[in-house]
C-alpha positions in Angstrom: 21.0 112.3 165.0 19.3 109.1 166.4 20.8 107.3 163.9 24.8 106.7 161.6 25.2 104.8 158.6 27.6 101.6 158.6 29.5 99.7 155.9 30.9 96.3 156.2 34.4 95.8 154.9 32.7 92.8 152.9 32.3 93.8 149.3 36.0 94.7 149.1 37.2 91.2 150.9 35.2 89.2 148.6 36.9 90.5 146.1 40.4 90.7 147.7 41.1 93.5 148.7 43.0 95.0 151.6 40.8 96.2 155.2 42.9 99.3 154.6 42.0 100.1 150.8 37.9 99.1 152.3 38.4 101.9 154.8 39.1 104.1 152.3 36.6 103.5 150.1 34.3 103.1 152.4 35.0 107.0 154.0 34.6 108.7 150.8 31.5 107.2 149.7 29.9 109.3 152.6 29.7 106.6 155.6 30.3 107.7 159.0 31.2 103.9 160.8 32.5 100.9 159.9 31.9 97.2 160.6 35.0 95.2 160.9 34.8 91.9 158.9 37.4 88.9 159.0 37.4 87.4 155.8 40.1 89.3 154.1 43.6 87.8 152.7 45.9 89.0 155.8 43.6 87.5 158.1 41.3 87.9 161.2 40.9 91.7 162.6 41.9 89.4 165.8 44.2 86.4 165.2 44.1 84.1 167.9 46.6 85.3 170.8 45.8 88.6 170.2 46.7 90.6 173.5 44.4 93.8 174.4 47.3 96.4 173.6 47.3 94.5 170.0 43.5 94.2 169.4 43.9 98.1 169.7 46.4 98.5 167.2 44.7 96.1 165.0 41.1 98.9 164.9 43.5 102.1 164.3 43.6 101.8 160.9 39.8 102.6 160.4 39.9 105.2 162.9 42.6 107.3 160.8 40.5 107.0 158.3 38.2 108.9 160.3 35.3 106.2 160.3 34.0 105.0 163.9 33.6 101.3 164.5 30.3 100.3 164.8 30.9 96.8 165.4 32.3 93.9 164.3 31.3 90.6 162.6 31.7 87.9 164.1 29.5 85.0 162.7 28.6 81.9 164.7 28.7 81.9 167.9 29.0 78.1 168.2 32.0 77.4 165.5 34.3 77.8 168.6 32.7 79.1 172.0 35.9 79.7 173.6 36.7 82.5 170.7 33.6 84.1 171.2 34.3 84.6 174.4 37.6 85.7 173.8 36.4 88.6 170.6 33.8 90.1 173.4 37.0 90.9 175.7 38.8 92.1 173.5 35.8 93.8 171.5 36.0 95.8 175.5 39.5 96.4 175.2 39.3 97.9 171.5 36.5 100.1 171.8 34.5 98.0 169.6 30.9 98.6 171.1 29.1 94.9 169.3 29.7 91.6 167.9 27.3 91.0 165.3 26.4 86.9 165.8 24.0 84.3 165.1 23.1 80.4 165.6 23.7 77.2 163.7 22.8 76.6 160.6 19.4 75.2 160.5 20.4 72.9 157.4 22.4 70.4 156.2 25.2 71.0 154.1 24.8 72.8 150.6 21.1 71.7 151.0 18.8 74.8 151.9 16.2 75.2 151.4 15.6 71.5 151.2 17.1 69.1 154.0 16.5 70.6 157.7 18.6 68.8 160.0 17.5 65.9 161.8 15.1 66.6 165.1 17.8 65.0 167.4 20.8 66.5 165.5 19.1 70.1 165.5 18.4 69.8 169.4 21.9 69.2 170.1 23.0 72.2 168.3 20.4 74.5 169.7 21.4 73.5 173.2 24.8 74.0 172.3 24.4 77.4 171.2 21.9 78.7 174.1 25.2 77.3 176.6 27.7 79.3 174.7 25.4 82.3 174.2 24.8 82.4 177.7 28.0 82.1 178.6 28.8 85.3 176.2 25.9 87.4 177.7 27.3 87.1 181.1 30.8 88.7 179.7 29.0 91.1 177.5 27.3 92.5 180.4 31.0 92.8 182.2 32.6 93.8 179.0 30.0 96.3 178.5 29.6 95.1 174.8 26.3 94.3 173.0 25.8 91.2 171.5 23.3 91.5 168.2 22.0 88.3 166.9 20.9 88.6 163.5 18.5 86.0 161.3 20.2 83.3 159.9 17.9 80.5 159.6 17.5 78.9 163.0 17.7 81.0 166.1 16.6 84.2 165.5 15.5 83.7 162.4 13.3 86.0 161.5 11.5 88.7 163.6 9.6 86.5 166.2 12.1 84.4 166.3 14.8 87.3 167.4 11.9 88.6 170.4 12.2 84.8 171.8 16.0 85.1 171.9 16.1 88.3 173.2 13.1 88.2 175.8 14.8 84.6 176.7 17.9 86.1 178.2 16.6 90.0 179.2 19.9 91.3 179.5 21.4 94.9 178.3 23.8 93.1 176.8 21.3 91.7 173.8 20.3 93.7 171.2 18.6 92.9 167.6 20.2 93.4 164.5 17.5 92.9 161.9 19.2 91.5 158.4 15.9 92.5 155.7 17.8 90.4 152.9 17.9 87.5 155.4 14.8 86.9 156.2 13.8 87.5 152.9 16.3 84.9 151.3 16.4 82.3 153.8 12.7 82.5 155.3 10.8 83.9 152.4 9.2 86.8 154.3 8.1 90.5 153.9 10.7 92.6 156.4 7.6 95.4 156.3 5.7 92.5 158.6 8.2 90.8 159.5 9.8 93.2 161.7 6.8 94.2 163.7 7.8 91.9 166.8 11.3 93.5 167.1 10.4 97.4 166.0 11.1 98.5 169.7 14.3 96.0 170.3 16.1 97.1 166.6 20.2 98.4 167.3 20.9 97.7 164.0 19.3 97.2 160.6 21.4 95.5 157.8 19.8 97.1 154.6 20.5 94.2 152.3 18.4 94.1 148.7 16.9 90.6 147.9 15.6 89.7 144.5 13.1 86.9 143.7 11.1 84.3 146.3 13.2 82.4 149.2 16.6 80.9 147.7 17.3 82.8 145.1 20.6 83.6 145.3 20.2 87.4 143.8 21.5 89.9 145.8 21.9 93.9 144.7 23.3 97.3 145.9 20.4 98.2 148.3 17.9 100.3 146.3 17.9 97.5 143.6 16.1 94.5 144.4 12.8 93.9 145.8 12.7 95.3 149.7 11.1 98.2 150.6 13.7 99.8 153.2 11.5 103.3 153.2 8.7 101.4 154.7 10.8 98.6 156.8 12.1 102.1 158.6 9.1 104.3 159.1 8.0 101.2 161.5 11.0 101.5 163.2 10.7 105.3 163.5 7.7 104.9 165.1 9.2 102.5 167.8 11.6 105.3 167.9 14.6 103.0 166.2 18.1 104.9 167.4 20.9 102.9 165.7 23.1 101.9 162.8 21.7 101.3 159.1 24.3 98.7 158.0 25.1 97.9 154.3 26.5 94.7 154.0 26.8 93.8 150.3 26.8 95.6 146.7 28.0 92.2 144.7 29.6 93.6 142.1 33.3 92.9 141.5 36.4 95.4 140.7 37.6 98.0 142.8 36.0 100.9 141.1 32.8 99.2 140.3 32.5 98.6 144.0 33.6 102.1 145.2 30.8 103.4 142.6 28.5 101.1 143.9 28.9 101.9 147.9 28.8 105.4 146.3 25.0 104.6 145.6 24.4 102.5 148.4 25.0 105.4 150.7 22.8 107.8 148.8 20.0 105.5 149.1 20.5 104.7 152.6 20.5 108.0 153.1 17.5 109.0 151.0 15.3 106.5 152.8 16.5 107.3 156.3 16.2 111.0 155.9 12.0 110.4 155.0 11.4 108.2 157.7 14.0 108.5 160.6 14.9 112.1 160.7 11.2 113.5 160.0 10.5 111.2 163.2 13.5 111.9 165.2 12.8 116.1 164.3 9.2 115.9 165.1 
């Protein structure tokens, strides 16, 4: 099959709970990878001083489970350069095959969608990134890892905007990962046109449900909201998308509400992938 489906750990670290119990949940709701996530209360999937033989140990857990790793998370590249250097080593070393990233934050603060950073101040931060992305590519392409920049306001922030970054640096090592509840949070914009520029470059779509116009902080189990992930995916079938289908968030709290929801998550995920990609991929 062309394409798996992926849950994040997130839902289950928001609401503190352990990576392991996430695994689990995550298995029996009918997912086939996982995508390793940080934020939980014991702390990084990679603390820093990790060695290789450790980073290994750290990604067995979810393989006993008997979920792959699709990737793992690991948020802006320019919050500390050095480290994203460091998690695309020892991504190699694990057997983690991408780092989902993305730029600086294109506002100030707790202002969006308001206050833009200043011209100058923004210019800083851009070169800064484009130096330590770089930087990364160059390992990637050793390491053998992808890197997949996803919309986040700023660079790569929506679909154009991810074909500049990726035709910029035209390296194996750059993928897309295409966020639909990004860019239709933080940019205001239809994914079913949106995604056009980047049908042919997609690795990995995050099906994320949006409600309401840019900012509104409403976010469901995917199937819920307002994004049409059918259609968003029969372009990418006809670009011939081979790749994950990431679900990211359910927001819902308790442990059984959220093993119910990734429950239907999954089954939607699935619905919509089986009428678009696998009537493309079986002719």
């Amino acid at each position: 099959m062309a394409y798996h489906l992926t849950s994040l750990t997130i839902p289950y670290a928001r609401d503190g709970h352990s990576r392991a119990r996430a695994y689990e949940g995550i298995a029996r709701a009918g997912f086939s990878h996982v995508g390793l996530y940080d934020g939980h209360e014991e702390g990084p999937v990679w603390p820093i001083g990790i060695t290789a033989s450790q980073a290994r140990v750290a990604v067995q857990p979810a393989l006993d489970t008997g979920l792959a790793i699709d990737h793992k998370s690991h948020g802006q590249v320019t919050d500390n350069p050095e480290l994203f250097t460091r998690a695309i080593e020892l991504a190699s070393e694990a057997g983690v095959p991408g780092l989902v990233c993305w730029g600086p934050y294109e506002y100030e603060s707790g202002t969006f969608p308001a206050v833009p950073k200043k011209p100058d101040v923004w210019q800083s931060e851009l070169n800064g990134f484009f130096a330590a992305f770089e930087a990364g590519v160059h390992e990637a392409e050793t390491a053998g890892v992808v890197l997949l920049p996803k919309p986040h306001t700023g660079v790569g922030k929506h679909g154009a905007a991810l074909r500049e970054l990726h035709d910029r640096f035209e390296s194996s090592a750059v993928g897309v990962c295409y966020d639909t509840g990004n860019v239709h949070y933080y940019e205001g914009l239809d994914p079913i046109t949106d995604v056009v520029p980047v049908a042919g470059l997609c690795q990995q779509v995050i099906i994320k449900d949006h409600v309401g116009p840019l900012g509104n902080p409403v976010f469901r189990t995917p199937g819920d909201g307002d994004i049409d992930h059918q259609a968003v995916l029969a372009i990418l079938a006809e670009s011939g998308f081979r790749g994950s289908l990431v679900n990211e968030r359910v927001d819902v709290t308790g442990l059984e509400r959220i093993d119910a929801e990734l429950v239907r998550a999954h089954r939607h995920i699935s619905a919509v992938a089986n009428a678009t990609l696998a009537k493309h991929s079986n002719g």
